[in-house]
Every structure is written in structure tokens, then in C-alpha cells.
Backbone bond lengths (Angstrom), bond angles and torsions (degrees), N, CA, C in turn:
res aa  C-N    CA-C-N  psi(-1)  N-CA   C-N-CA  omega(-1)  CA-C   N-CA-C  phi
1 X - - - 1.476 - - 1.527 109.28 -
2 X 1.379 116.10 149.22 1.321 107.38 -163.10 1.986 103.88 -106.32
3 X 1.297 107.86 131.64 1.884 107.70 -143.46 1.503 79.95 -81.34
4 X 0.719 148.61 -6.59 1.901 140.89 165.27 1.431 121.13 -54.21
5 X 1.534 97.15 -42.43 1.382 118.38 -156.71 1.622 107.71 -63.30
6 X 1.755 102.06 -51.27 1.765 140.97 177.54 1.405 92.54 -68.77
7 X 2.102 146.80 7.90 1.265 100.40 161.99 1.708 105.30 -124.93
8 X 1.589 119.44 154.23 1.026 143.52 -167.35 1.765 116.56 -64.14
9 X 1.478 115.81 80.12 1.238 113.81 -170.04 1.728 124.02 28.40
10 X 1.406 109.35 64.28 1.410 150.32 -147.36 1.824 85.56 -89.28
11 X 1.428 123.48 133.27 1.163 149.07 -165.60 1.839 104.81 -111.62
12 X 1.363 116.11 86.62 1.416 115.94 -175.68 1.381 123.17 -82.99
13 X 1.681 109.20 146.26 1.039 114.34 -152.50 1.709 109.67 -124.20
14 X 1.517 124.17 112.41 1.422 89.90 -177.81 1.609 96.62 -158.06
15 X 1.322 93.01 -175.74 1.935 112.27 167.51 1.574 106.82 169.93
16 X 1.185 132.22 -155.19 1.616 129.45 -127.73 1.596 96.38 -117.64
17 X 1.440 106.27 31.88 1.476 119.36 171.43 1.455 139.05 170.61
18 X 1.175 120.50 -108.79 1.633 147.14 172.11 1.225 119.52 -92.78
19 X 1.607 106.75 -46.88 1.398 119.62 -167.27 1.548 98.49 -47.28
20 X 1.772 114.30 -66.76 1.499 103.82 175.75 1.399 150.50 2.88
21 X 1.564 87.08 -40.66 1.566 104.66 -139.81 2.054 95.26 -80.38
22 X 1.669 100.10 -22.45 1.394 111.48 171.30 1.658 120.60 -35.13
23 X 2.020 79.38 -48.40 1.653 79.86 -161.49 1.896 99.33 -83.65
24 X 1.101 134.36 -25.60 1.068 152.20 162.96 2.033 98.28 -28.11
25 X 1.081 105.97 -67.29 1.809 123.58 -169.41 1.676 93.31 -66.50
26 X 1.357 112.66 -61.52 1.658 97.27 165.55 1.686 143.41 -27.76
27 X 1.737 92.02 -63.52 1.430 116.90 -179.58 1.860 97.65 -51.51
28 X 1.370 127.34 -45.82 1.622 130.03 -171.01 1.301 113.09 -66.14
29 X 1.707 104.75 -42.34 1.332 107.49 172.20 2.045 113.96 -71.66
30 X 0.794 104.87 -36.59 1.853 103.56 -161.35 1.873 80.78 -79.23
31 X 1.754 137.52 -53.44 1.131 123.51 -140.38 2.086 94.32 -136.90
32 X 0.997 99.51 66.50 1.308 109.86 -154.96 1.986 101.32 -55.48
33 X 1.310 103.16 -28.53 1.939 98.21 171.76 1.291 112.19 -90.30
34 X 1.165 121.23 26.71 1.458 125.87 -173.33 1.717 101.25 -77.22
35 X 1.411 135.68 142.41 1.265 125.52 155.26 1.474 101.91 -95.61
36 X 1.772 109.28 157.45 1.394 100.88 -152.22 2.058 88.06 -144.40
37 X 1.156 127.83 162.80 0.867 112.80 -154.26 1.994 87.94 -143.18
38 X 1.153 124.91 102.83 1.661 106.87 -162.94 1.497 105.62 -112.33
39 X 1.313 133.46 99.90 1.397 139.37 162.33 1.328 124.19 -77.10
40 X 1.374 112.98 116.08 1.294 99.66 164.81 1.447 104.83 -131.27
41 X 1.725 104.31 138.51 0.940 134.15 -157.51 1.972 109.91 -86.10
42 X 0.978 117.68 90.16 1.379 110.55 -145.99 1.415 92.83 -109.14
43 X 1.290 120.61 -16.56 1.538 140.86 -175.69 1.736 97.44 -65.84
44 X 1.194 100.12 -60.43 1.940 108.35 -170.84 1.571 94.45 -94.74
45 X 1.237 141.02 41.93 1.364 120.78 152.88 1.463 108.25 -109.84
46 X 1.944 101.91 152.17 1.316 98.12 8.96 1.714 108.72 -119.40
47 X 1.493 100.99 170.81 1.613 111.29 171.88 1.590 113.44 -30.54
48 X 1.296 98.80 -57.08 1.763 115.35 -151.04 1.398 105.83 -73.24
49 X 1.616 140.88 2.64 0.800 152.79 -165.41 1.700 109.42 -122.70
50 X 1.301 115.89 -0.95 1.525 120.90 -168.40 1.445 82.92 -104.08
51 X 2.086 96.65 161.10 1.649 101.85 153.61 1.296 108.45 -97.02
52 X 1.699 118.17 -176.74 1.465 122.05 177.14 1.569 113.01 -26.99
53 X 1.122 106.98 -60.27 1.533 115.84 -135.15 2.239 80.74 -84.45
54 X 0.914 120.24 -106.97 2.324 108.84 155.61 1.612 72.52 24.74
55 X 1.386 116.40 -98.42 1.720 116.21 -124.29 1.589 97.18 -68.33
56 X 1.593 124.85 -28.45 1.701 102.65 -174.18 1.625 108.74 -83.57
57 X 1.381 119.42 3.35 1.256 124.88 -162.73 1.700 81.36 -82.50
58 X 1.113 107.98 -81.68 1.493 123.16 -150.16 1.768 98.55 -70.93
59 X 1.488 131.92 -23.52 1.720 112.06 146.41 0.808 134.29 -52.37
60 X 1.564 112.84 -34.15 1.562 123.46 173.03 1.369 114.35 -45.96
61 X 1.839 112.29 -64.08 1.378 112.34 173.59 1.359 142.30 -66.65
62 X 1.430 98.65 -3.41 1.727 113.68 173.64 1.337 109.74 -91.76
63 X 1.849 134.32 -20.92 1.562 154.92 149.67 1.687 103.69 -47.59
64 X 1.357 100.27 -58.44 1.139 104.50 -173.56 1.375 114.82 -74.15
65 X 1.469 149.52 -37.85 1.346 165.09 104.87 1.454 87.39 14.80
66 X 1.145 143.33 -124.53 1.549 162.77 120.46 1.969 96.68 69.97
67 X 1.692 97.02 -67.09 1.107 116.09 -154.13 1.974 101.00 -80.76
68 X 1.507 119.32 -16.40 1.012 128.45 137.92 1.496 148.88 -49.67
69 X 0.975 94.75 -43.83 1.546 122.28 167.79 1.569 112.91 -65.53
70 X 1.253 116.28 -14.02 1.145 113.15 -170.96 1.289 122.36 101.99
71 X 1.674 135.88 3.81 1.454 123.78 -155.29 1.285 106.45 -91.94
72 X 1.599 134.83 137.42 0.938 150.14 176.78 1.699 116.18 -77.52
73 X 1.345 132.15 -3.54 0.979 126.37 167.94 1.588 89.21 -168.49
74 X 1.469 120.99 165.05 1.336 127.37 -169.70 1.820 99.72 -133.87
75 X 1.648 119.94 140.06 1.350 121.85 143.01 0.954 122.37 -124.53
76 X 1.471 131.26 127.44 0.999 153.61 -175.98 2.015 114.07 -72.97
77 X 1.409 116.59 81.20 1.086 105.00 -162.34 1.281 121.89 -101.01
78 X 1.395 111.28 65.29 1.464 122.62 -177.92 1.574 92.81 -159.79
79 X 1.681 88.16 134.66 1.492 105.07 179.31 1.382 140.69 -68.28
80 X 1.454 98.93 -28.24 1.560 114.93 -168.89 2.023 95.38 -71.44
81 X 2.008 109.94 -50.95 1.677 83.05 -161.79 1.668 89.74 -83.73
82 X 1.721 141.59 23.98 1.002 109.04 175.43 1.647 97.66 -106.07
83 X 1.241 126.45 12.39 2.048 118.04 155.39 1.330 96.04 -98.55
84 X 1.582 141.89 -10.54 1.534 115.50 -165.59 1.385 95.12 -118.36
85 X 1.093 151.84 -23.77 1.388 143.14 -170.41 1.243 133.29 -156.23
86 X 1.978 116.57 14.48 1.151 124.38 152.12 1.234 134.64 -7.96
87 X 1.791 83.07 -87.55 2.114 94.47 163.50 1.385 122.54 -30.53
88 X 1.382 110.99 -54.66 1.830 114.81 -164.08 1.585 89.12 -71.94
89 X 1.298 162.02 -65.36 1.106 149.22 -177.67 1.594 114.93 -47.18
90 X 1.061 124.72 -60.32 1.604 115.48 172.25 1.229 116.80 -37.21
91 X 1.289 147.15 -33.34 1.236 153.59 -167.33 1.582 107.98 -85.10
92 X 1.358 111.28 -28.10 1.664 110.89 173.47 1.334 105.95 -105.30
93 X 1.474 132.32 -37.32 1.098 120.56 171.70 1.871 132.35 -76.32
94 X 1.583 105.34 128.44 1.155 119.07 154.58 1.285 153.22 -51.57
95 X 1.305 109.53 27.53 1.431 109.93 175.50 1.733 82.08 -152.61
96 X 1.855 106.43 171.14 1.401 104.76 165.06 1.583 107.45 -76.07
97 X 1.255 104.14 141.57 2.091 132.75 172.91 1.295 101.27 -122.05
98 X 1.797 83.75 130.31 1.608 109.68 -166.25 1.668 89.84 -107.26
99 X 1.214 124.94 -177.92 1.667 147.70 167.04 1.355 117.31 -130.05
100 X 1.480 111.02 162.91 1.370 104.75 145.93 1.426 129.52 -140.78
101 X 1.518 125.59 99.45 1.175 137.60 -163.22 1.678 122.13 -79.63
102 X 1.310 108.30 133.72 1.731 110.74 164.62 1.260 101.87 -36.73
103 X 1.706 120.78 129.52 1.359 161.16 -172.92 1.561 112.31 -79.96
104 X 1.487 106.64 18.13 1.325 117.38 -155.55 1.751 115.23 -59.03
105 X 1.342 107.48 -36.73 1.845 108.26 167.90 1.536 102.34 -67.92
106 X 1.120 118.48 -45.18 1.576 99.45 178.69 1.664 136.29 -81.84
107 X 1.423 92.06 -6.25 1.423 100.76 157.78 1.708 121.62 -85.37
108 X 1.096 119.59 -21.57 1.228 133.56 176.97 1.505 109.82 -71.16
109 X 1.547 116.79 -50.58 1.317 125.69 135.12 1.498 129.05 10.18
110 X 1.722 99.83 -70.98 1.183 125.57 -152.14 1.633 90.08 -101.48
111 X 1.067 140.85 -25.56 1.547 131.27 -159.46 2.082 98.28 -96.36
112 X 1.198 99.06 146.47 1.052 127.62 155.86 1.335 125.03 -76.26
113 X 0.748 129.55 -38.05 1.536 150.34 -162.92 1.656 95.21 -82.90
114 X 1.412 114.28 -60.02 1.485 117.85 -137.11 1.250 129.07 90.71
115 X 1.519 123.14 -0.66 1.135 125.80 -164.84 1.625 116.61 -106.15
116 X 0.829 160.00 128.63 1.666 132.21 -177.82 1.878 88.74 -139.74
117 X 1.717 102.01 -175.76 1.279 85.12 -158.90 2.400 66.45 -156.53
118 X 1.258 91.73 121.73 1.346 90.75 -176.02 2.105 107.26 -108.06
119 X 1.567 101.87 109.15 1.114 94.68 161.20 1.028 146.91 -131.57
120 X 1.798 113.06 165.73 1.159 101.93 -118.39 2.075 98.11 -152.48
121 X 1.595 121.43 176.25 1.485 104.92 170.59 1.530 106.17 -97.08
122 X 1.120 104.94 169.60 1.736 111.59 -168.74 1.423 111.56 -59.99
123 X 1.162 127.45 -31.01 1.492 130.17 179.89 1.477 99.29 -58.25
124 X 1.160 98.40 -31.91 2.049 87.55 -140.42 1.923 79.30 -90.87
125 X 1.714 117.42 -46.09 1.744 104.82 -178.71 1.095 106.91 -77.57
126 X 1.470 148.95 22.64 1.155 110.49 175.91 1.970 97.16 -129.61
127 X 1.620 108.61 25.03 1.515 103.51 -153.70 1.480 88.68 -128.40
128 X 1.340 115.79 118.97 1.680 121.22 164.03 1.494 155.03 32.40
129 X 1.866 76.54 -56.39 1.176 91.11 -166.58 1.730 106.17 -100.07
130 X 1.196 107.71 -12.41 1.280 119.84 -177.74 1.816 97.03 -63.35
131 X 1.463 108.15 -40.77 1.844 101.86 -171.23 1.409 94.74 -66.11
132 X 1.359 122.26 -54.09 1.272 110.65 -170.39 1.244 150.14 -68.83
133 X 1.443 117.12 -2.70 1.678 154.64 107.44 1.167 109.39 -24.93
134 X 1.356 125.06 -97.93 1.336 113.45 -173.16 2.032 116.55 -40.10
135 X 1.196 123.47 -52.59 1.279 116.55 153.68 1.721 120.47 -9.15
136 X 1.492 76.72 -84.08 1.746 95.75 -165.05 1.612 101.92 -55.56
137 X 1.637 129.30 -27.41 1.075 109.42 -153.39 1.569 112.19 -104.00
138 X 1.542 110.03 -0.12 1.064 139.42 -149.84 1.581 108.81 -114.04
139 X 1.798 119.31 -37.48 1.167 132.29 155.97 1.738 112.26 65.05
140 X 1.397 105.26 16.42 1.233 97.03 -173.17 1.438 149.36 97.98
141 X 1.792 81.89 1.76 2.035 107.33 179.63 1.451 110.07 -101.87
142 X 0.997 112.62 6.68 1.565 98.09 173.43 1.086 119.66 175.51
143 X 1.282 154.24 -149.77 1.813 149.81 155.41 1.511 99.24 -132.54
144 X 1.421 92.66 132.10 1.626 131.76 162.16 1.488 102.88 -97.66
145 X 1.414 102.43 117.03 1.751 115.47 152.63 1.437 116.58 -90.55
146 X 1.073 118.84 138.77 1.479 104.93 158.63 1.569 114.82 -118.83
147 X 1.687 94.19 164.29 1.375 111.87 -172.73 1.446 127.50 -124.02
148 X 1.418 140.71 138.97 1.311 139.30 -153.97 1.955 91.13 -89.70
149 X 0.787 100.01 90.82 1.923 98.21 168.33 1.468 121.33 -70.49
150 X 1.310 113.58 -0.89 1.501 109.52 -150.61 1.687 108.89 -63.82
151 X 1.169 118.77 -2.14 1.349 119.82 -163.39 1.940 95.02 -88.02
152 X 1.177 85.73 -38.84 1.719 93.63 -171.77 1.388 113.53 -86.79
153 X 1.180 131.90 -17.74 1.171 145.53 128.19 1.647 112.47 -8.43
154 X 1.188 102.93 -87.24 1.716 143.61 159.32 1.569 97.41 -9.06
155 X 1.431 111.07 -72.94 1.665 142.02 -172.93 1.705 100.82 -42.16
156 X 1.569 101.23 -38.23 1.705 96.20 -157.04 1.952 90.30 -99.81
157 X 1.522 123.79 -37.49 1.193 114.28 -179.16 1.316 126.74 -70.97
158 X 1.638 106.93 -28.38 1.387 106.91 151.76 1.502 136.39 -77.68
159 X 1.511 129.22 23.72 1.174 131.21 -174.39 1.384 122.34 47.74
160 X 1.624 108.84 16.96 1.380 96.68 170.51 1.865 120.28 -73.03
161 X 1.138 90.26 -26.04 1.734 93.99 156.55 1.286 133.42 0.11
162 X 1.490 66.25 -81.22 1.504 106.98 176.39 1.928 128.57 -53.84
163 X 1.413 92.82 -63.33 1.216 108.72 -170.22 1.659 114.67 -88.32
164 X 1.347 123.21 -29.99 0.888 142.71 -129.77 2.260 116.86 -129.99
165 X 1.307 86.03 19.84 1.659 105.68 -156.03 1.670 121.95 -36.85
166 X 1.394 105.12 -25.68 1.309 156.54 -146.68 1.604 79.47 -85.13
167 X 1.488 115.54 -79.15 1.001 115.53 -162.02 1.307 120.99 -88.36
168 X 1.529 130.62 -13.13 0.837 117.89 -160.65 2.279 85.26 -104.78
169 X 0.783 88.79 -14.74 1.741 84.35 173.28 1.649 96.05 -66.15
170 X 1.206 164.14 -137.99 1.293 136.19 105.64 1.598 90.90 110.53
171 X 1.744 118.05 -76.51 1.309 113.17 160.78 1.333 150.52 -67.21
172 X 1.585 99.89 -23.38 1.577 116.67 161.66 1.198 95.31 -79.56
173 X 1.291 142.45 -43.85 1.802 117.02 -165.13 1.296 97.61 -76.25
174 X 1.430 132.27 -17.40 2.030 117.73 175.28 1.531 96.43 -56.82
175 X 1.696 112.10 -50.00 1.310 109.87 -133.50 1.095 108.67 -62.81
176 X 1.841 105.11 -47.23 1.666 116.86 -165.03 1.557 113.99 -82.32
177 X 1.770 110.12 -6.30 1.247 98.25 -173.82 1.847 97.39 -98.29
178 X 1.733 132.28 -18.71 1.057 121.17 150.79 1.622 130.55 -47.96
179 X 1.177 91.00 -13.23 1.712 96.18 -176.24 1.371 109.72 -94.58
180 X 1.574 133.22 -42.00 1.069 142.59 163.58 1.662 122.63 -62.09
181 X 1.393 111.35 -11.68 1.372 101.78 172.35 1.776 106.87 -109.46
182 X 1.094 119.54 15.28 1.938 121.79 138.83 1.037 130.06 -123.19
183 X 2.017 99.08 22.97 1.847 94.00 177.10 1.282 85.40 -162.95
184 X 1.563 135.84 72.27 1.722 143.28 -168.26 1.505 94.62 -69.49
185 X 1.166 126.99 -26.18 1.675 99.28 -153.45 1.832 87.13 -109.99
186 X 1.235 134.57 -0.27 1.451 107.49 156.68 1.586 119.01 -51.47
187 X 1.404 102.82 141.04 1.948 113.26 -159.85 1.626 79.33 -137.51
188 X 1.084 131.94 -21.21 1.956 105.30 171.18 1.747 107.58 -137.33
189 X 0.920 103.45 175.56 1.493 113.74 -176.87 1.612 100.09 -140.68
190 X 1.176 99.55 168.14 1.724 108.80 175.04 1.924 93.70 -135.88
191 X 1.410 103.72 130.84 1.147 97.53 165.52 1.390 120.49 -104.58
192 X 1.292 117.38 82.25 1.320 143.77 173.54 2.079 116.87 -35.72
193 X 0.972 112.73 -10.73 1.255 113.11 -177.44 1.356 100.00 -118.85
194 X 1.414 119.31 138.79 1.755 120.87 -175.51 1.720 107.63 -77.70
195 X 1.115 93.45 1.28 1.805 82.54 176.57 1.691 97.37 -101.03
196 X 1.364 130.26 -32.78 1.678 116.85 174.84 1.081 115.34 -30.56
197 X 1.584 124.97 -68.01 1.399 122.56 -156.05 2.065 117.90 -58.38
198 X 1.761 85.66 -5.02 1.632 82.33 171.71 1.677 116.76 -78.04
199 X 1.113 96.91 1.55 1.817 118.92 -162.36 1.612 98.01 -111.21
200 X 1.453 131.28 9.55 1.248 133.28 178.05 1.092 111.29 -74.92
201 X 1.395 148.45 -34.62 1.560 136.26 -160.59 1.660 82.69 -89.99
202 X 1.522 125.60 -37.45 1.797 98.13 -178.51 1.326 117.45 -80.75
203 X 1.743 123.55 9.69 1.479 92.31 177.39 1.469 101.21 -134.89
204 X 1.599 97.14 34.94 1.258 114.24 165.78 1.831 112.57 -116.22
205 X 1.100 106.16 -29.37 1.673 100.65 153.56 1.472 125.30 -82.30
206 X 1.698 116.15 -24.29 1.292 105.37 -179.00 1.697 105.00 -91.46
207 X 1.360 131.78 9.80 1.159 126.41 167.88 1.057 94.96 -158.54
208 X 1.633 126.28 87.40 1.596 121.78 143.63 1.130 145.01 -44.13
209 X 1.544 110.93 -22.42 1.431 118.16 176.05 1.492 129.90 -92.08
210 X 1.630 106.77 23.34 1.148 95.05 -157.49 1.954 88.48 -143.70
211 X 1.385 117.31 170.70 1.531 98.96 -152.35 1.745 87.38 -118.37
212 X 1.275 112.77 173.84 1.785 111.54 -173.07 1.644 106.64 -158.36
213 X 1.230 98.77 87.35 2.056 112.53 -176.89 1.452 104.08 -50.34
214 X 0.941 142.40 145.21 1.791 166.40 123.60 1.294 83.66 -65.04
215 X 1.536 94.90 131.24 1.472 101.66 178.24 1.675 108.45 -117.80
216 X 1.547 114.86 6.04 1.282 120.26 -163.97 1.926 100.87 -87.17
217 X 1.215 100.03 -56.58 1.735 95.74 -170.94 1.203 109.23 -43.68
218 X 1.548 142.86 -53.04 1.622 123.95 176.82 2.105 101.75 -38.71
219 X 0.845 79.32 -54.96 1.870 78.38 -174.08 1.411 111.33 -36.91
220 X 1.459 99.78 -76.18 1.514 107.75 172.82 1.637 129.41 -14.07
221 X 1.429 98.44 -51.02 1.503 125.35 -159.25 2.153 87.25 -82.09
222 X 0.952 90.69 -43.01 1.596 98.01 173.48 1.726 128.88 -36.69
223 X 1.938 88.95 -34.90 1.434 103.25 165.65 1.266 146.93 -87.17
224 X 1.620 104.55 -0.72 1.346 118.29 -164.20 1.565 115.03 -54.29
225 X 1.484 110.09 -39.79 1.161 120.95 174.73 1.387 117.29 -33.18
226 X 1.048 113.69 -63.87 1.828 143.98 -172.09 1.643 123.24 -66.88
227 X 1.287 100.18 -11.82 1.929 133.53 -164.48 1.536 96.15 -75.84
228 X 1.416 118.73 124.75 1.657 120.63 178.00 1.450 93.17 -124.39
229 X 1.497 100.16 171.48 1.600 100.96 166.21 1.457 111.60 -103.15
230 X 0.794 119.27 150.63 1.695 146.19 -162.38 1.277 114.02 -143.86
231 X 1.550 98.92 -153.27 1.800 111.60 175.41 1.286 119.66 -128.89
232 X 1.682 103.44 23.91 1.388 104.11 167.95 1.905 98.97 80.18
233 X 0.512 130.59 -5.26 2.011 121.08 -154.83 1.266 101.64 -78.57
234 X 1.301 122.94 130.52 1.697 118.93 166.31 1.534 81.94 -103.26
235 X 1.519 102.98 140.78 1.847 133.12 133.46 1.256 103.69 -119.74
236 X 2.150 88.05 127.35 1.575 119.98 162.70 1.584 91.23 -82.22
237 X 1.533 77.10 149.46 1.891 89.46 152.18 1.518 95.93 -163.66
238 X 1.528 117.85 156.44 1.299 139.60 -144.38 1.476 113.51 -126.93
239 X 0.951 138.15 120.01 1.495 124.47 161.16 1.951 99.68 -105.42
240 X 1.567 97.83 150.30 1.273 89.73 176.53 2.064 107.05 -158.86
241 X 1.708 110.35 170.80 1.168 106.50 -173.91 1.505 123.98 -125.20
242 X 1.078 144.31 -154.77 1.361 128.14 162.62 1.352 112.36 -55.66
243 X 1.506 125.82 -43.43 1.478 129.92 -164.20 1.536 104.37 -81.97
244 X 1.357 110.54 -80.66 2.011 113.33 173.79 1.809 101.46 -76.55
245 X 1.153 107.73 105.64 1.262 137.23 158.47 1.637 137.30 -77.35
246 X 1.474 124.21 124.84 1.351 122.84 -143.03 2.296 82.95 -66.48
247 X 1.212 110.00 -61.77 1.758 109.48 164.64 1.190 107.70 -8.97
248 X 1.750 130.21 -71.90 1.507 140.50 -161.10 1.211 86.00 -49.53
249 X 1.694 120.80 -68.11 1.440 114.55 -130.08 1.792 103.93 -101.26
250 X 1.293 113.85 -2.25 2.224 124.70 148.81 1.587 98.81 -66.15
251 X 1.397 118.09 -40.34 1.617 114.05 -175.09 1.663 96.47 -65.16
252 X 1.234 131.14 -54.48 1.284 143.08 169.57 1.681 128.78 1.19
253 X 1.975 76.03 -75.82 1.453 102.07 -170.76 1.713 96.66 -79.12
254 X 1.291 103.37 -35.35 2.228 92.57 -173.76 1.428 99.60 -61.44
255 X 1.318 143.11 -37.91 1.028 139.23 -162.32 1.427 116.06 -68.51
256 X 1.410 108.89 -54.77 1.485 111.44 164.69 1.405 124.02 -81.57
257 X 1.876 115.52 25.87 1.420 103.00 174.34 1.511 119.26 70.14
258 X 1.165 123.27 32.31 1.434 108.91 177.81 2.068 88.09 -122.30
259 X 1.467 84.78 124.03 1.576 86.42 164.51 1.512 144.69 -120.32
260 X 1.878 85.22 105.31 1.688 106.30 -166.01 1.657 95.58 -138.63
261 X 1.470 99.55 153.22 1.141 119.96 171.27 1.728 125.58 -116.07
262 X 1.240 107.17 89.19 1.684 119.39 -171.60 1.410 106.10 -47.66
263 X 1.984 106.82 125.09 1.499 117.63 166.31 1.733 92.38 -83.25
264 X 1.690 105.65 123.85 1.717 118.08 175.62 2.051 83.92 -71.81
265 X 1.822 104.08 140.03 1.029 104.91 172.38 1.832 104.51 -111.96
266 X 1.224 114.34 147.70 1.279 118.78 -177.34 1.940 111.67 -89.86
267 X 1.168 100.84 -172.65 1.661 82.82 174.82 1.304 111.54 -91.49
268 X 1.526 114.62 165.66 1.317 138.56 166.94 1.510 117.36 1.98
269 X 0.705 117.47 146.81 1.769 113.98 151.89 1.523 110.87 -102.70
């Protein structure tokens, strides 16, 4: 039987891995009969490494993927294509598409300083639209830096996380303490990429004093509208390539305890 078929105008959830899976654990907790639909795109990761034109190609086909499957509304849970190419996907896609954007007024909010320091993958800090966001969202209360995360990114899709505590403690204390010694008075960060917040208990012990936005729950809350009752059911499904492998990323999920079994998706029709 095909497990798509069995869910109840199911709200899909995805981007170029794991990170997803955040907003996925959210959506159960805030809308617990929700059917939920979780792609990760393991084929096109990662995101943060594409330019514009790479990143709307391969959202397109994970919308379109999604919008096959049956999903009744889509979130897009990666930051970089939801500041660079949101818009251009809403306009082809058929169902409502959600984002999830740096938290930047509410981190500003939260800082003392005025200072915040948004990080983030290289596509999304080093591309346009990200200044003009932070601008608009920022209005003039304070300065947003941004930062290339992609390494730490890296840390959480490769399960070194996981396995590897040693080192990856070790790499968040280079990262954030290189960042703090040409910008001392940032006091919050936003972790702008959906795979950071798996990196929260280390850069919340290796810097207590300093604050770290989830940028997914405003999103979440974004969907309520769209929320049916169901049976609760998440289906994964996987796309994958010679390098990220549907194997790697089942090794993935057993490791961190999440229990799902990825449908491998083939290409397009």
C-alpha cells in the first residue's frame, strides 16, 4: 500500500537533510493530529552551497515532489532558499508555501547590545537578499552581522554531533569565539539554518551568556491556519546520490532515535 495514499491532507515538510526534521518534531508537538509528510532532500544537499539560480532549480523539484505526494500545504525548512527564492516558487507552486526566516526583529528584541550576529549557510549570507531582509526586518534598531555556518552545518549532517562530541564542541567554541573577537558586544545569535539548533546544548554551555533564536516556531505557528485533524502519522521519504545515501541518512535517524523508515524517492515523472 502506498503510505501517502493513508495520510489526511498531510502538510510537507522538507530541505537538503536532517535539519528538517526540527521542524517536523515541532509541527507533532504544537498540532499533534496533524499528518505530516517529511522529505529530505539528500540528493541536492547541500542547499547552502548552491547559487540562486542551483537553489530554485532543485526547490522547485522537492515542491513539486511534495506536491505529488499529495501535500496539502508545504514548509520549506531551510533558510537560505526561504530569503533567496521563496517568492519565485509561490508563483508556480500549488498549494500554500511556508519559509523559515532569520528571527532577526526578535532577536534584536532580545539583545542588549543592539548587536546580533545571524548565522547562517553561505548562499543565504553572502546573497542580496539576505541584506535586504535584515534591513527591512531590523528597521533601524540595531545591527545584524551575518555569519557563514556552513561548516557547522556540515557537523550536524554528518552526524558528527552525534558521534563525535569531542570534536565538534572544539568547533563551535573556534567558531563563536572567532566571531566574538571582531564583534565583542554581539549578546544573541539566530541560528538561521535548521540544522543549528541541533548544535544548541553546545553553544549554550560553551557560551552561557549569550542568547541563540530557533527560528522555526514563528513558522510553525504560521501554519495553524492550514492544520486538519488526522492521525498524527509522519512519512519520511528520501531522495539520494552516490555521495549522501538513503543507508547514510536510515543510519542517521537510528542514531538519534527517531523512529521512521525513509520511502527512497526515484526521479520525477
Amino acid at each position: 500500500m502506498d503510505p501517502f495514499a493513508t495520510l489526511h491532507q498531510p502538510i510537507g515538510v522538507f530541505d537538503a537533510g536532517i535539519g528538517s526534521y526540527a521542524a517536523v518534531r515541532l509541527l507533532q508537538e504544537r498540532f499533534p493530529n496533524q499528518d505530516l509528510i517529511y522529505l529530505a532532500d539528500r540528493a541536492s544537499f547541500p542547499y547552502g552551497g548552491k547559487n540562486r539560480q542551483a537553489l530554485l532549480e532543485v526547490t522547485a523539484q522537492a515542491v513539486q515532489r511534495l506536491q505529488g505526494l499529495g501535500a496539502s500545504a508545504i514548509l520549506m525548512a531551510s533558510n537560505a532558499p526561504s530569503v533567496t527564492v521563496l517568492e519565485d516558487l509561490r508563483r508556480t507552486a500549488s498549494v500554500p508555501l511556508f519559509g523559515v526566516v532569520p528571527p532577526v526583529a526578535e532577536a534584536l528584541a532580545l539583545s542588549k547590545s543592539g548587536q546580533i550576529g545571524v548565522l547562517g549557510v553561505r548562499s543565504m549570507v553572502q546573497s542580496p537578499e539576505l541584506g535586504a531582509y535584515i534591513a527591512a526586518a531590523s528597521r533601524g534598531r540595531g545591527q545584524a552581522f551575518s555569519f557563514n555556518a556552513s561548516a557547522l552545518v556540515d557537523l550536524v549532517e554528518s552526524g558528527a554531533f552525534l558521534t563525535d562530541p569531542a570534536r565538534t564542541t572544539a568547533q563551535v567554541d573556534v567558531f563563536v569565539r572567532a566571531i566574538l573577537a571582531t564583534q565583542p558586544e554581539i549578546d544573541v545569535f539566530t541560528l538561521s539554518s535548521t540544522h543549528l539548533p541541533w548544535l544548541d546544548a553546545y553553544f549554550q554551555r560553551l557560551f552561557p551568556g549569550k542568547a541563540f533564536v530557533d527560528p522555526v516556531r514563528a513558522s510553525i505557528e504560521a501554519l495553524e491556519c492550514l492544520t486538519t485533524t488526522g492521525t498524527g502519522r509522519v512519512v519520511c521519504a528520501v531522495t539520494e546520490n552516490p555521495t549522501h545515501t538513503a543507508s547514510a541518512f536510515r543510519s542517521m535517524l537510528a542514531a538519534m532515535r527517531i523512529d521512521l523508515q525513509p520511502v527512497v524517492l526515484g526521479g520525477l515523472q
